[in-house]
TIVEX-39452 format. One line per field, with one value per residue (C-alpha): residue number from 1; x, y, z. Coordinates in Angstrom, 2 decimals, decimal comma. Example, Ala and Ser with C-alpha at 12.3 -4.5 7.8 and 13.67 -1.06 7.14 Angstrom:
# residues 2
num (1|2);
east (12,30|13,67);
north (-4,50|-1,06);
up (7,80|7,14);
This chain:
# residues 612
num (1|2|3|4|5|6|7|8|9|10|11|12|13|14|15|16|17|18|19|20|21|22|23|24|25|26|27|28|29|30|31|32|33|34|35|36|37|38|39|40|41|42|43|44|45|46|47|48|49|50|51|52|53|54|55|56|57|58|59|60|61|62|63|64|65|66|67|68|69|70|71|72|73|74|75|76|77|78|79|80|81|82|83|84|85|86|87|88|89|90|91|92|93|94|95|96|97|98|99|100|101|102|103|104|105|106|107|108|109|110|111|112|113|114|115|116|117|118|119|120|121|122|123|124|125|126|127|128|129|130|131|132|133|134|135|136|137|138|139|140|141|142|143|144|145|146|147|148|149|150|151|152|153|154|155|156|157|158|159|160|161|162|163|164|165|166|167|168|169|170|171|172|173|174|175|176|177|178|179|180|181|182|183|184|185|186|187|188|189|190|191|192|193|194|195|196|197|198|199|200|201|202|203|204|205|206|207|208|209|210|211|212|213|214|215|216|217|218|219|220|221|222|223|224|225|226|227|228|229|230|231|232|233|234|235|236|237|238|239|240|241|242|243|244|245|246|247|248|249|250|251|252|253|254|255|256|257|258|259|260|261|262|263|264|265|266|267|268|269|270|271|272|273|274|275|276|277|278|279|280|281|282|283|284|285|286|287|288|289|290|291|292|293|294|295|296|297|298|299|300|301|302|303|304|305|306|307|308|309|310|311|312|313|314|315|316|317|318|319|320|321|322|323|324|325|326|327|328|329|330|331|332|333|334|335|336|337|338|339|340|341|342|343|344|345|346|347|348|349|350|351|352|353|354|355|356|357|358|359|360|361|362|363|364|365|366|367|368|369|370|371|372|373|374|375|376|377|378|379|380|381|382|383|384|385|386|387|388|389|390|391|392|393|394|395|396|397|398|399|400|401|402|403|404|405|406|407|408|409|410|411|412|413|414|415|416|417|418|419|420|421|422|423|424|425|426|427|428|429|430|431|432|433|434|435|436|437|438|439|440|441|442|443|444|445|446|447|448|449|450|451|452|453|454|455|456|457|458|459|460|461|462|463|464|465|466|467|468|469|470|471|472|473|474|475|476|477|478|479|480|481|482|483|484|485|486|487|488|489|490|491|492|493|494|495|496|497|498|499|500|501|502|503|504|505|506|507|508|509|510|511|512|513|514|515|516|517|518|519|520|521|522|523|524|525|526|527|528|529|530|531|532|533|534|535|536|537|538|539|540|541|542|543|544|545|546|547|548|549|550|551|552|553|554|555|556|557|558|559|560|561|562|563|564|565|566|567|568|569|570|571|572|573|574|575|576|577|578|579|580|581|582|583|584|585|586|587|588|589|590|591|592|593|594|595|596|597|598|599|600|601|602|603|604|605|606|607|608|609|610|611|612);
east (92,31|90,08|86,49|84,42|82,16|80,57|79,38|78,88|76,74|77,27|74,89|76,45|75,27|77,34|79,49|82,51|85,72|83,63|83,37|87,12|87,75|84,71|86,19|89,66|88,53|86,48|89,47|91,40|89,20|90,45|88,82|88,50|84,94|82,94|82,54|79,28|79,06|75,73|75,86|73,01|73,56|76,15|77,14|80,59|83,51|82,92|83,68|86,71|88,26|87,87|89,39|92,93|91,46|89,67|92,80|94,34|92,23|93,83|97,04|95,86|94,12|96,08|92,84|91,48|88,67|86,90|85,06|82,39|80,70|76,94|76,06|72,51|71,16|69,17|68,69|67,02|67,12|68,42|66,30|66,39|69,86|70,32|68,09|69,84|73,55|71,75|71,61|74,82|75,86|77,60|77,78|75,57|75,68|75,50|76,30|74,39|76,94|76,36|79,62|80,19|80,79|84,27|84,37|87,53|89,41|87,36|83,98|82,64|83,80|82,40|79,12|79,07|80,56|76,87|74,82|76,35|76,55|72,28|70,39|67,61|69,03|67,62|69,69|72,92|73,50|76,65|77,22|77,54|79,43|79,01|82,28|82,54|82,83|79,53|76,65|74,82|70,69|69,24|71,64|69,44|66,02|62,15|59,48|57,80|54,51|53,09|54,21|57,44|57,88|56,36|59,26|61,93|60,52|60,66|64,10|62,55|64,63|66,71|63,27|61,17|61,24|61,64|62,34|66,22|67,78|70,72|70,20|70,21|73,24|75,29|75,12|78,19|77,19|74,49|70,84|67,79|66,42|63,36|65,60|68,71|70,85|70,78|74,04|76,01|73,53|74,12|71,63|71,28|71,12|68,51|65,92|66,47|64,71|62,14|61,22|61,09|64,08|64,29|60,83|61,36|58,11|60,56|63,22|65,36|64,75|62,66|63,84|66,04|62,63|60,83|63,40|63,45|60,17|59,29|62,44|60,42|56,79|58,76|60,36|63,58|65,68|67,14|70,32|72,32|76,14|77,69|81,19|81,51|81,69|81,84|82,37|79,67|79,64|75,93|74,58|77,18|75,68|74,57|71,11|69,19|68,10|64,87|65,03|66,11|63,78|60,61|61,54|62,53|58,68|57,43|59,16|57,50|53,82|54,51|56,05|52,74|50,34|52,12|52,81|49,71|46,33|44,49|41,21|42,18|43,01|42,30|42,37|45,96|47,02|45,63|46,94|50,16|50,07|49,10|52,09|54,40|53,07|53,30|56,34|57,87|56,10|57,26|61,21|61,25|59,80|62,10|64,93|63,59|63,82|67,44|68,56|66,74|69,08|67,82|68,18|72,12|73,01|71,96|73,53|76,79|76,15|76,24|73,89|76,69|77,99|81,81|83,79|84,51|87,12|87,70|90,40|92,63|90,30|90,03|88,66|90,81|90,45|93,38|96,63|98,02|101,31|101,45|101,53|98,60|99,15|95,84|96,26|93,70|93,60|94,85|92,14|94,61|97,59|100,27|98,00|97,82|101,71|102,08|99,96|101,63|104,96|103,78|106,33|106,46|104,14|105,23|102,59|98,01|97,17|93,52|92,39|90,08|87,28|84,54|83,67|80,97|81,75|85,67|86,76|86,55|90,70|93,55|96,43|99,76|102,75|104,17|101,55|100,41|96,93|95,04|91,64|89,50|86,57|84,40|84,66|81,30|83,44|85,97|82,81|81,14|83,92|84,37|87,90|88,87|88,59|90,48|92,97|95,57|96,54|100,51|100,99|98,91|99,57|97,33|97,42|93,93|94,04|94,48|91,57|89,78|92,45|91,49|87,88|88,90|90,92|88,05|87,30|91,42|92,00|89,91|92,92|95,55|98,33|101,87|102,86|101,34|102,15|100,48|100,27|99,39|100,43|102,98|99,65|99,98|102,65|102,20|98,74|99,09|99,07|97,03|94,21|91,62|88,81|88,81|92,78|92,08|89,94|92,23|94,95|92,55|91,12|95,62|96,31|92,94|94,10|97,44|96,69|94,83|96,89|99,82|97,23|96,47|100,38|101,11|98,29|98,66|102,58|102,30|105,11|103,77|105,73|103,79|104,82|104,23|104,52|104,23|102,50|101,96|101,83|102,22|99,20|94,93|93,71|96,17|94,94|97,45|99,49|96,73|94,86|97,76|97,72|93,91|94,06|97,06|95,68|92,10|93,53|96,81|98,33|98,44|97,60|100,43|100,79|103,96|107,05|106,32|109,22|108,13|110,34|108,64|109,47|106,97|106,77|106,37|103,09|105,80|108,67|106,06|105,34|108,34|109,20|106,21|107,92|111,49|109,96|108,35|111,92|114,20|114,59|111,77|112,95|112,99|112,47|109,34|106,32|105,34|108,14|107,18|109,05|108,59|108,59|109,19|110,61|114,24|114,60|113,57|112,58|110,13|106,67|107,13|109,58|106,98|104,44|106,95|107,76|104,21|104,20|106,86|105,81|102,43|104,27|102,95|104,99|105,16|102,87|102,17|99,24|100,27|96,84|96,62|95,84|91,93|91,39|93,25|90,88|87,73|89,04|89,54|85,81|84,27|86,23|85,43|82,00|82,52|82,26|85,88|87,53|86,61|90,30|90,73|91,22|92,51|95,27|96,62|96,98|99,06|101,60|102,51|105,35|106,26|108,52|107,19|109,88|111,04|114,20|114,30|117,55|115,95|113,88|117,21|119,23|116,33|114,83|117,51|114,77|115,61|112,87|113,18|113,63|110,06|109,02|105,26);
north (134,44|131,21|131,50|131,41|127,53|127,26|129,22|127,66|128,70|127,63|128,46|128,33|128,55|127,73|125,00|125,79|124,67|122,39|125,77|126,50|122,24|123,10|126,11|125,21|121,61|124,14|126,54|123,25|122,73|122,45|124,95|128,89|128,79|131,47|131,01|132,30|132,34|133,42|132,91|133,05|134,78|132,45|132,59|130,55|131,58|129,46|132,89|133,78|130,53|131,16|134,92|133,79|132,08|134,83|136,75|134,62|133,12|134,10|132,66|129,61|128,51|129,56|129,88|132,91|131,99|134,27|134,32|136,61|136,24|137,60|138,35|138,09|139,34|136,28|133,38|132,58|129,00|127,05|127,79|131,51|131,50|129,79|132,04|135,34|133,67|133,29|136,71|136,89|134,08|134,98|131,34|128,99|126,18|126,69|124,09|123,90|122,73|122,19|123,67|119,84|118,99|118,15|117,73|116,75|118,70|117,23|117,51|120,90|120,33|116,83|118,32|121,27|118,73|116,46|119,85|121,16|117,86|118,15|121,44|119,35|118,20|120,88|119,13|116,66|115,28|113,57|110,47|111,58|109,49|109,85|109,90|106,13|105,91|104,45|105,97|108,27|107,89|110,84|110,79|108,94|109,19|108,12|110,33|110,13|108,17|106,43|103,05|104,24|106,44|103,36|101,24|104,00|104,20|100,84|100,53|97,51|99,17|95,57|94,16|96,69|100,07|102,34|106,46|106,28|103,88|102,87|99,40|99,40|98,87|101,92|102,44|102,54|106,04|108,80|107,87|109,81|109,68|111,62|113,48|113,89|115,17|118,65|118,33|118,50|119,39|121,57|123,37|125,13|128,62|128,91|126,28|126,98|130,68|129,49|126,75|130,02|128,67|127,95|127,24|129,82|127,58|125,01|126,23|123,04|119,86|118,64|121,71|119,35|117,11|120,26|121,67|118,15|117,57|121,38|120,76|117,13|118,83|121,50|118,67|118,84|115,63|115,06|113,41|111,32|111,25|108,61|109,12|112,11|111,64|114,28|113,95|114,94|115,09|115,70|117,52|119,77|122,87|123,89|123,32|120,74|117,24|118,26|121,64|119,27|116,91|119,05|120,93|117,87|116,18|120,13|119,86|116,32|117,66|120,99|118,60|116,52|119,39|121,68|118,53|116,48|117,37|118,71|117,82|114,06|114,03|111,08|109,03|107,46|111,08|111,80|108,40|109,83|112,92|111,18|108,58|111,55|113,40|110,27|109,19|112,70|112,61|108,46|109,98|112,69|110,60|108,16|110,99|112,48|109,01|108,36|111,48|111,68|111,54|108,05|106,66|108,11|107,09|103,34|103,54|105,58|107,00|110,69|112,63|115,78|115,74|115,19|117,81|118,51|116,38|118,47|119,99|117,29|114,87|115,02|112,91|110,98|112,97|111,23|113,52|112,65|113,92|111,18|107,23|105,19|102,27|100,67|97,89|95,84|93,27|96,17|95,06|92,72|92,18|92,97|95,88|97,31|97,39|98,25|101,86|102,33|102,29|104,16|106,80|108,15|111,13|111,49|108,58|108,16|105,40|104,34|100,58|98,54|97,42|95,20|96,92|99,76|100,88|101,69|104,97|107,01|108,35|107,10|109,20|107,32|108,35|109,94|112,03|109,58|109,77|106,52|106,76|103,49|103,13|99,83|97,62|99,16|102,25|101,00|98,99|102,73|105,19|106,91|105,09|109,29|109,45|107,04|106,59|104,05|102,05|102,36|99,64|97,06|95,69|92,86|91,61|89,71|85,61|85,45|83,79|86,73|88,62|86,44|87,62|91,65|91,37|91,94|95,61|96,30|94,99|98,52|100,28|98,92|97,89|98,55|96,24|93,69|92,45|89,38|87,20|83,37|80,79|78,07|75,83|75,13|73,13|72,36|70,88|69,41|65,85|66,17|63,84|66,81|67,66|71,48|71,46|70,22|73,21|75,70|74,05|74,17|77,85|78,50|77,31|78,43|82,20|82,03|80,39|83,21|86,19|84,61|84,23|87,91|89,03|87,15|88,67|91,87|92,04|92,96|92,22|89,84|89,08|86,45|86,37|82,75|83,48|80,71|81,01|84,91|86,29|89,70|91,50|90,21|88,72|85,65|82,10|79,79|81,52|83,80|80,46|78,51|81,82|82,32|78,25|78,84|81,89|79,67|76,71|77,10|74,28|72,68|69,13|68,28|65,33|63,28|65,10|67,92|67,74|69,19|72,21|75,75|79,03|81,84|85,27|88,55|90,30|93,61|91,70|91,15|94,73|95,58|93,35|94,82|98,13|96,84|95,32|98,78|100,62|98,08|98,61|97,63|94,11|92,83|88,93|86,40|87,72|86,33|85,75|83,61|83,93|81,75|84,36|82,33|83,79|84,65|81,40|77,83|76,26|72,72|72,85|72,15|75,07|77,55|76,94|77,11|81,00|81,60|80,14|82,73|85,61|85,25|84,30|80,74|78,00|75,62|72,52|69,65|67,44|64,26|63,36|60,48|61,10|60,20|62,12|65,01|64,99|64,33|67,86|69,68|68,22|69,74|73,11|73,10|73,69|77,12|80,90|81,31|78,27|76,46|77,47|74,23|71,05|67,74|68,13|70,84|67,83|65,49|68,58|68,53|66,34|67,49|69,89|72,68|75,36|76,98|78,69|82,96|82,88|84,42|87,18|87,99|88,12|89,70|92,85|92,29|90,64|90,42|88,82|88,58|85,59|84,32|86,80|86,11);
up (75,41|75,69|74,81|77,49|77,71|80,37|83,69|86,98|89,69|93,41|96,21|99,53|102,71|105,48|103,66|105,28|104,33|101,67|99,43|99,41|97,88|95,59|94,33|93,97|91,82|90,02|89,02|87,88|84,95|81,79|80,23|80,66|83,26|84,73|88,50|90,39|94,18|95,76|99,06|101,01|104,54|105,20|109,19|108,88|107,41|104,22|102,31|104,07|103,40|99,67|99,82|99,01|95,95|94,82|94,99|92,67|90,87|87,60|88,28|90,38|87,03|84,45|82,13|81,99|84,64|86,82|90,10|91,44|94,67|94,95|98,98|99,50|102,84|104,01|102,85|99,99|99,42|96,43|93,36|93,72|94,51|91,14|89,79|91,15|89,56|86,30|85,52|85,28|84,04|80,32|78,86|76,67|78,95|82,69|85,55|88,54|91,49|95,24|97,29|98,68|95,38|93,97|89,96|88,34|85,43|82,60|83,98|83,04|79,30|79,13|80,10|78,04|75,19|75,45|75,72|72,37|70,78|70,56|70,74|72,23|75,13|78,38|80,75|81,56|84,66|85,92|87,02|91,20|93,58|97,54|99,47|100,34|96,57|96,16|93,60|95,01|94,86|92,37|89,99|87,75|88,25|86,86|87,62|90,84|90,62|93,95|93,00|92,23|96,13|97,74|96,18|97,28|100,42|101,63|99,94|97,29|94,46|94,09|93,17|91,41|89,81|92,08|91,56|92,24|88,98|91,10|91,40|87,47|85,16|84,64|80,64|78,99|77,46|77,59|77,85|77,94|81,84|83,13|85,55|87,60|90,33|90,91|92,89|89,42|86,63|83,30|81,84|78,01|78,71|76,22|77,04|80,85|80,29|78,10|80,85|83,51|85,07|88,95|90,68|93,04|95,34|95,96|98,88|99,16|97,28|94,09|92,53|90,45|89,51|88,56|85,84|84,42|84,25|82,79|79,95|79,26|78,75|76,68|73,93|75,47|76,37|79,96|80,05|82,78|81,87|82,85|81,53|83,63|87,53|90,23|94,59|96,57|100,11|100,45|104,15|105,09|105,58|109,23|109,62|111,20|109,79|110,49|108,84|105,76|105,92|106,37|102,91|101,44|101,83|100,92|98,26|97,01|97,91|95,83|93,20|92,65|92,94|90,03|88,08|88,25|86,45|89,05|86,78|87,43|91,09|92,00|95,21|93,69|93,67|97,30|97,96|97,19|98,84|102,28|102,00|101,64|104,53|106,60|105,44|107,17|110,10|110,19|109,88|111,90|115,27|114,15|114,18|117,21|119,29|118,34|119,27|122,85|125,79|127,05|123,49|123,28|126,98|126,15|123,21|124,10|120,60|119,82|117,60|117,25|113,99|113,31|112,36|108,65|107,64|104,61|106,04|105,52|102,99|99,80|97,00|95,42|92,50|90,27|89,07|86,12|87,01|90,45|89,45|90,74|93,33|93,58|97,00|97,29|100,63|102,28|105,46|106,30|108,66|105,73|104,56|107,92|108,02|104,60|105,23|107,59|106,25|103,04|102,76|99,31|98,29|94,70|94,34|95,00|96,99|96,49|98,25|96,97|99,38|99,52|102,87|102,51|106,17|105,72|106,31|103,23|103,94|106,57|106,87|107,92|110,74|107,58|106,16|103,55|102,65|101,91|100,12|100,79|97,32|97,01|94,39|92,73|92,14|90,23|87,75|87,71|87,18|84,07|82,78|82,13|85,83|87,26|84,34|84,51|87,51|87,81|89,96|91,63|95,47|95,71|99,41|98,88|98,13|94,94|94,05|95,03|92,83|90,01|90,20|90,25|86,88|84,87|86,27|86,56|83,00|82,46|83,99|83,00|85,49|84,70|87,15|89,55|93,11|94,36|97,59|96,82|99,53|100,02|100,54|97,24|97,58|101,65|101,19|98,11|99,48|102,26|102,57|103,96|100,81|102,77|102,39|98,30|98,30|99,23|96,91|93,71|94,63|94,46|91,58|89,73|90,96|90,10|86,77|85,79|87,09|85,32|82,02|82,05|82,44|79,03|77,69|78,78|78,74|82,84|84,82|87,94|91,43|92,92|97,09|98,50|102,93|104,88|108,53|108,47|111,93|113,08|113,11|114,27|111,66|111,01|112,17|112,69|115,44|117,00|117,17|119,36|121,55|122,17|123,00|125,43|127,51|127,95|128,95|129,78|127,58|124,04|122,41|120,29|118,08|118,37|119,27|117,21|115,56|112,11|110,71|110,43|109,34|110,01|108,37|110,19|108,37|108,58|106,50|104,11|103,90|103,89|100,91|98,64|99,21|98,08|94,68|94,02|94,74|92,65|88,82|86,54|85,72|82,53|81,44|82,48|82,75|85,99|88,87|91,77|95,08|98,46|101,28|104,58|107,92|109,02|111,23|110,74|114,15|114,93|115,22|119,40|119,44|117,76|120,35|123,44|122,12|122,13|126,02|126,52|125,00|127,35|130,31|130,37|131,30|128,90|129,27|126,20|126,19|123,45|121,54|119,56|116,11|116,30|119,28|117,22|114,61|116,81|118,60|115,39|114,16|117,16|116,85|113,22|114,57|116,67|115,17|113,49|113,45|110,06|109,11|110,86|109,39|109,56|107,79|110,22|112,42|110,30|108,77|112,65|112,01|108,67|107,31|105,97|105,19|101,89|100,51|100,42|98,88|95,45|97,11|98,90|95,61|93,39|96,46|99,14|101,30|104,80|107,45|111,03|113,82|115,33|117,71|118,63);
């Protein structure tokens, strides 16, 4: 049998179904771990949804782990709770973890790893990442001063030091902080009794501060890890935002009056004291407005909190035994069809966002769950994490691709998908300086993807559409249709004669997922395919379906080609429409289509006629 390296202590109240993915990430560790529940008079059945586990706990983890569950008969708040687990706690090294926390296999032996690589070190803390993927605040902190809880207050942490070091550079290994999050925190058994553990005066919040500081006046270090990350969901359990709140500014004020000399309290300390008292009367009006009935029936906003999505979320804690397809443009009219269509689940789908707001996890028609993390996750994570990124769908333009290779080259893609344009060549000649833009942003991007799959030896398909249409978000077609249904006709330039061939956003979808079924090709590095639609048709034609498929009839207005571009010029002007140009107007009459044949021979691709 393993020896026993770590204990971990979880104090629950009420967590729900939270517990149960706590406890089973938990029980996936890597190592042999000693599992403490003390629940504190929970009402829910956050205990019952964990009795399965218990049951077989043993053969769920495969290492020798154990779990005991401590009832307490009210509730006791967070640092006694800790302190009632500790005495039974057998290990050296002992991690404090909330029950909304998820940690991955590696975590508690990375931890216990930086506690027994120095004696001196009282505490490591782990790098702590919210849902939405993003750091969470008080995972690194400073110590509290007035200066510093003015700056945290008023959210001026981009511009001075503030308490929370999140708008700092992550280090690219341990570093000596003055505290951290008690969310995911390990402790040496030995220095955590000298220190007189838990502050048993602190119910909920600034516990976490208090340890840190008491290891600190004792000699001991205090270190943030960032090579180890954990999930936190943060707020789950069922009590009020106000019961939270008024603990969390008790727990400040009991914070400054154990830790600052009261034979120097000053009118800085009073100062500080006052602004914290303030600050929670400031919140909780603030809280109090928004959830008043007049507030929510202007707003048509409710204050009831969503159910737990645990039941079918879960971080997208990587397996190493599923390949990684990282898609990244997935906010777009080919990404929306390509989730849905997603229908393998012997792979993890993770997109890339520069969107704070998305949805942390979308679940497809067939059961295909698809986690959405910000690009400051993927700069953040610990590369043990995420590991490596089996393929790449980038739906993005790729000169926004061109800028994310320097946090994927961390990953290392086995094989890349990429969208570019048939602008590149369309445009080429056009006389528009917006058009030369687009055309030198193309070639920049694709110049530099194709520079990184020589380097790296990764296989590229670059997909060239023309005209997407399909979905939203596309320009050119939703453009001719908003114009239509306003006015109830279209300027046309000449007889309109110029050959098109537009591309269903679906076929385009559909192709990404016929590259990743067909046999790893072998050869160039970097294979470039034109990906136009199933029918060719003129410009005139194109617009006439459009008619039809809004029940228009059909009606031309011929512009000459200054009034054209005196039309466009004033468009150019309104919310949306810079897309336009001048050279829109003169590729009226000219042929832009391009041959599929070699997508059909290489992934059998097959796109559809026009249907608007």
């Amino acid at each position: 049998m393993s020896v026993l390296k770590a204990s971990i202590i979880v104090v629950n109240y009420n967590s729900g179904l939270y517990l149960r993915r706590c406890v089973e990430s938990v029980l996936a560790s890597d190592i042999p771990v000693q599992l403490i529940i003390v629940d504190n008079a929970s009402s829910d059945d956050s205990l019952q949804s964990i009795s399965a586990i218990v049951e077989r706990s043993g053969a769920l983890s495969g290492k020798a782990s154990e779990i005991t569950i401590i009832r307490n008969e009210r509730n006791h708040g967070f640092s006694k709770g800790v302190n009632i687990g500790f005495e039974i706690a057998m290990a050296d090294y002992v991690l404090l973890l909330n029950p909304d926390c998820v940690v991955f296999p590696r975590t508690v032996r990375s931890l216990s790893d930086e506690l027994i690589s120095d004696s001196n070190i009282g505490v490591v803390g782990a790098l702590v990442f919210n849902e939405d993927g993003s750091e969470q605040r008080g995972c690194r902190r400073n110590e509290p001063t007035l200066r510093r809880s003015i700056v945290t207050s008023f959210k001026l942490g981009k511009w001075y030091e503030g308490i929370d070091q999140t708008y700092q550079s992550m280090p690219s290994s341990p570093v000596e902080v003055d505290a951290v999050s008690g969310a995911a925190m390990m402790v040496n058994r030995r220095h955590f009794e000298s220190v007189g553990q838990m502050d048993e005066d602190y119910f909920l919040h600034c516990e976490d501060l208090d340890i840190c500081r008491k290891m600190r006046d004792a000699g001991h270090t205090v270190v943030f890890c960032p090579t180890v990350s954990v999930f936190h969901y943060q707020g789950v359990s069922e009590v009020s935002s106000f019961f939270v709140e008024r603990h969390k500014h008790r727990g400040m004020v009991t914070y400054y009056q154990k830790h600052h000399d009261k034979g120097q309290r000053s009118v800085l300390y009073r100062g500080t004291i006052l602004m914290v008292t303030a600050h929670f009367l400031f919140t909780s009006l603030i809280r109090l407005i928004k959830g008043s009935a007049v507030v929510r029936r202007i707003t048509g906003k409710s204050t009831k909190k969503a159910d737990s999505p645990c039941s079918v979320s879960t971080p997208p804690l990587v397996r190493q035994d599923k390949p990684l397809v990282l898609i990244s443009g997935a906010n777009s009219d080919v990404g929306d069809f390509l989730l849905e269509r997603l229908d393998n689940d012997n792979c993890q789908y993770i997109a890339l966002t520069r969107d704070q707001r998305r949805c942390y996890q979308v679940t497809n028609k067939h059961g295909i769950h698809v986690h959405w993390l910000p690009l400051s996750y993927f700069q953040k994570v610990p590369q043990a994490d995420f590991g490596e990124v089996h393929r790449w769908i980038s739906l993005a333009p790729i000169w926004v691709t061109s800028g994310l290779i320097k946090v994927l080259d961390r990953f290392k893609p086995k094989q890349i998908i990429a969208f570019s344009s048939t602008s590149i060549e369309g445009k080429k000649s056009s006389e528009s300086s917006s058009d030369q833009v687009i055309v030198n942003r193309l070639v920049q991007g694709e110049q530099t993807l194709s520079a990184f799959a020589e380097s790296e030896e990764v296989p590229v398909d670059l997909l060239r559409p023309t005209l997407i249409y399909g979905g939203p978000r596309n320009q050119n077609i939703n453009f001719i249709r908003r114009f239509i249904r306003c006015f109830r006709f279209f300027p046309i330039l000449g007889e309109g004669k110029g050959e098109r061939q537009p591309v269903h956003a679906d076929d385009l979808a559909k192709a990404c997922l016929l590259i990743c079924a067909r046999d790893h090709r072998t050869g160039k590095r970097l294979e470039t395919y034109d990906m136009g639609g199933g029918e060719i048709l003129s410009y005139k034609e194109m617009v006439v379906r459009v008619f039809q498929s809004e029940d228009i009839k059909p009606r031309f207005w011929k512009m000459s080609p200054s009034l054209v571009s005196f039309g466009i010029s004033v468009l150019r002007l309104l919310p949306g429409l810079r897309f336009l140009s001048k050279g829109m107007a003169q590729r009226i009459s000219s042929n832009l289509t391009y041959s599929v044949d070699k997508a059909k021979d290489d992934f059998a691709y097959q796109p559809r006629r026009f249907e608007p």
